[in-house]
Structures are given as C-alpha cells and as structure tokens.
N, C-alpha and C positions, 0 to 999 in steps of 0.2 A: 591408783598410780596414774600419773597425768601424762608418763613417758617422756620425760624430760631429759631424759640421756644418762640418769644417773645412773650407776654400776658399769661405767664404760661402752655401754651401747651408745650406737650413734643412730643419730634420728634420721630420718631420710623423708621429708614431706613431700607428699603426692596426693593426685587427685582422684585417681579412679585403681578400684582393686586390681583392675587387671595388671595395671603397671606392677606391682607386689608380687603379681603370679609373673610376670615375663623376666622377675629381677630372681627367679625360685624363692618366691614364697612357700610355707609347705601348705596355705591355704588356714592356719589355726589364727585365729583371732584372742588377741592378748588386748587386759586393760577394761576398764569398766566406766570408761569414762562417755559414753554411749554415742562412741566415735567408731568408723570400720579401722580397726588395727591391724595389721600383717605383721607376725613375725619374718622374716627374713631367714635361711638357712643358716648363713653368717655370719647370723646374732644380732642386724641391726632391724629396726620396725622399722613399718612404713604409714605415717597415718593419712588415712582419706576425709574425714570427717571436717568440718568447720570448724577453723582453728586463726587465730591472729598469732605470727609472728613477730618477733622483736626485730627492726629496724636500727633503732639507736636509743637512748637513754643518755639525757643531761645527768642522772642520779643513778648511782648501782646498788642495783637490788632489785629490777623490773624483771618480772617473768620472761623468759625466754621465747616462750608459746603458749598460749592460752586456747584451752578448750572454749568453743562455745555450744553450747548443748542446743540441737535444732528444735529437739523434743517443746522445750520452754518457749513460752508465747513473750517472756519479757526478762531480760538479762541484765540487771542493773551494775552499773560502773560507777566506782569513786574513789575514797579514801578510807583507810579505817577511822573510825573513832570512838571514843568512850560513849558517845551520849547520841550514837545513830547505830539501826541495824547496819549489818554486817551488809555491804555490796554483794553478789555474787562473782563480780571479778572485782577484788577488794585491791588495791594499792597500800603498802606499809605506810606508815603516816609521815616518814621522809619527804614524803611527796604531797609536799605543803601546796603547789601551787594547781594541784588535782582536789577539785572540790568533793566532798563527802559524797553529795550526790549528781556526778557528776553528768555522767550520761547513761542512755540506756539501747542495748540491741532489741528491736520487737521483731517477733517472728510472725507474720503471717503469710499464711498456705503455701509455706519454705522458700517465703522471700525474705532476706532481712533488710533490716532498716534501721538505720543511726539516728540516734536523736539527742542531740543536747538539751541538757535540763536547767538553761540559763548560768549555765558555772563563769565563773568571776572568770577565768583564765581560758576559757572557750574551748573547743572541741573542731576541727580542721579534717575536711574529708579531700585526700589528694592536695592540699596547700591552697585550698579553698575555708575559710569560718564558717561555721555552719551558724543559721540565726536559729537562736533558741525556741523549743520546744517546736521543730518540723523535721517532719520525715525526710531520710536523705537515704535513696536504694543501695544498697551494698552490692558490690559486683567482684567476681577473685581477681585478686592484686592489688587491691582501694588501698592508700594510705590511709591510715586514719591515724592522727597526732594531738594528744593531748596537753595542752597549754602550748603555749609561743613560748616564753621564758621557761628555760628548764623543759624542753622539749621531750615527750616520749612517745615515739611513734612505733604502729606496727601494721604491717599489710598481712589484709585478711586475705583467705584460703578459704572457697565454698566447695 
C-alpha cells in the first residue's frame, strides 16, 4: 500500500516522527513501503520517509506521491514500454515526452542525487537543466520537473 489517500484517508506529509506523536499518533506504524508511517488517531497518516510529491502535471494520471526507498542504491525513472525493463518509478506511456530511461535517483551513505540519463526532453532540478549523466544533490523541497513541454514536476521530501 503506497498510502495514497485511497479509502478516504487523508495524507498528511511530514518530516520527523515526532510531529505524528504531537499530532496523537498512537505510535503503530502502517504500510510496507519501507518508509516511517504514523497512523493518526483520526484515521489520517502521517509519512516521514523520502517521498516526491506531485506539484503539477501537463497530463493526468501522474502519481500524487512517490515513495523513494532510501534502502536502494539506485532508483531508476521513465516510461513504461514494451521493449524495456520496467523503471522502478515507471510513468504510463501517456507520457510520451518522458523518456523510457529517463533519469535516475542514486543513494549514497543517504545522500541522494539526481541524475539525468541524456533524455531527449531533459530532466530540471529547481528550473535549472540538468546536463546529462552528472550528479545533482537532492535537498527537502528541490523541484525536480520532467520535460519543458508537457511539464511534470514534483518536490522531494527527505
């Protein structure tokens, strides 16, 4: 369950457990997405964990919020398609102007780092282009936007 709000819960993003406990959490952690979860008394979670949220979308159907697993050394972004593995944050193939392999988050010793992998339609860190295949630090609140045309952006959460 990736705790997307479905069944009428409302999401509530945050950054550190305690906030969860001062909001009466009852302290139980929900969801398996190897993120810190807080149920809420009141039915809504609270997640702590490394997560991109949705900013805006030229095309609907973009995830709302995206786990990224800290665990994983390397998190690959793109498109789906018939004739390539599956992305681990995969976009529906709607989104023609997000290349198959498009970018990737690498984790090391729980720094992350953005990296475009040369995509035709570029990869933009805060309304900056990133030049292909270099490391660019992720820090909480980065915009990160996917293509100029048909824009899809989302600000991470560390």
């Amino acid at each position: 369950d990736s705790g997307d709000g479905d069944g009428g819960h409302t999401v509530i993003l945050q950054q550190e457990s305690e906030v969860a406990q001062s909001l009466g959490g009852n302290g139980n952690t929900v969801g398996g997405c190897g993120e810190d979860v807080t149920q809420i008394d009141d039915g809504a979670t609270v997640v702590t964990g490394a997560h991109l949220e949705l900013i805006e979308s030229a095309i609907p159907g973009a995830a709302a919020w995206i786990d990224v697993d800290m665990l994983r050394e390397r998190t690959s972004i793109g498109r789906l398609s018939n004739d390539e593995p599956r992305p681990d944050i995969a976009f529906p193939r709607e989104f023609k102007k997000i290349g198959r392999k498009h970018a990737v988050i690498q984790n090391r010793n729980g720094e992350l780092f953005l990296v475009d992998l040369g995509s035709a339609n570029h990869t933009y860190l805060n309304g900056q282009m990133l030049n292909p295949n270099q490391e660019y630090r992720l820090q909480s609140g980065d915009e990160i936007t996917f293509t100029a045309s048909d824009p899809v952006k989302y600000r991470i959460q560390l």
